[in-house]
C-alpha positions as CSV (number, residue, x, y, z in Angstrom):
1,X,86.9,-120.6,-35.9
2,X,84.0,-118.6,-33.9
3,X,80.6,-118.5,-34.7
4,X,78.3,-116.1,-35.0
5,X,75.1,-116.4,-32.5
6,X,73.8,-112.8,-33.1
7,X,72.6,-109.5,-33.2
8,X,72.2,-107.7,-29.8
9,X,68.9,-106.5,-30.5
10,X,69.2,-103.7,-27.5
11,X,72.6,-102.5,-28.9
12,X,70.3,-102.7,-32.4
13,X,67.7,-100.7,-31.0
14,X,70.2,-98.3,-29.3
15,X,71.7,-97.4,-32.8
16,X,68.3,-96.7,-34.7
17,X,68.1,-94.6,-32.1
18,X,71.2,-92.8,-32.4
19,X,69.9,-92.7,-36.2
20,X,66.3,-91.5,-35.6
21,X,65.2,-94.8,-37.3
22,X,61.8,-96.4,-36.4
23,X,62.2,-98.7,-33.4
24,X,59.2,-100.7,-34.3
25,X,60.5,-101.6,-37.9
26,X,63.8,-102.2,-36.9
27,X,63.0,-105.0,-34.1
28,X,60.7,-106.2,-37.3
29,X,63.2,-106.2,-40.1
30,X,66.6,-107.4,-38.0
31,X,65.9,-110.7,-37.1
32,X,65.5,-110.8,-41.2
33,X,69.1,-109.3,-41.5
34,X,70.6,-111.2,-38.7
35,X,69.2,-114.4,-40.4
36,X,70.6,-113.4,-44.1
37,X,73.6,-112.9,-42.3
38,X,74.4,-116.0,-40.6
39,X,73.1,-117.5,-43.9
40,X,75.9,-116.1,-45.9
41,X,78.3,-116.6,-43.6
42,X,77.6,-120.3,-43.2
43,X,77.4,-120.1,-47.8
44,X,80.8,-118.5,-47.7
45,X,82.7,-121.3,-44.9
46,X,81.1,-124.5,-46.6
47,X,82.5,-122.6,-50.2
48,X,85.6,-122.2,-48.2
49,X,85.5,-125.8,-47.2
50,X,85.5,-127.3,-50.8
């Protein structure tokens, strides 16, 4: 099974963009998300595993 290693942050950057977000809180908040993310993904394999 693959594993996740990330967000690309310029592909990131390109959609808040695209979404007239705010660059500088996005490149502040996603390496939050991207760490929830790989968090819940590694809950839901080790649940998986038992």
């Amino acid at each position: 099974m693959g594993t996740v290693t990330g967000i690309d942050m310029g592909v990131a950057l390109q959609m808040a963009d695209s979404l007239n977000y705010d660059r500088t809180a996005v490149s502040h908040w996603l390496p939050m998300a991207e760490a929830g993310l790989i968090a819940a993904i590694n809950k839901d394999r080790n649940d998986h595993d038992q």
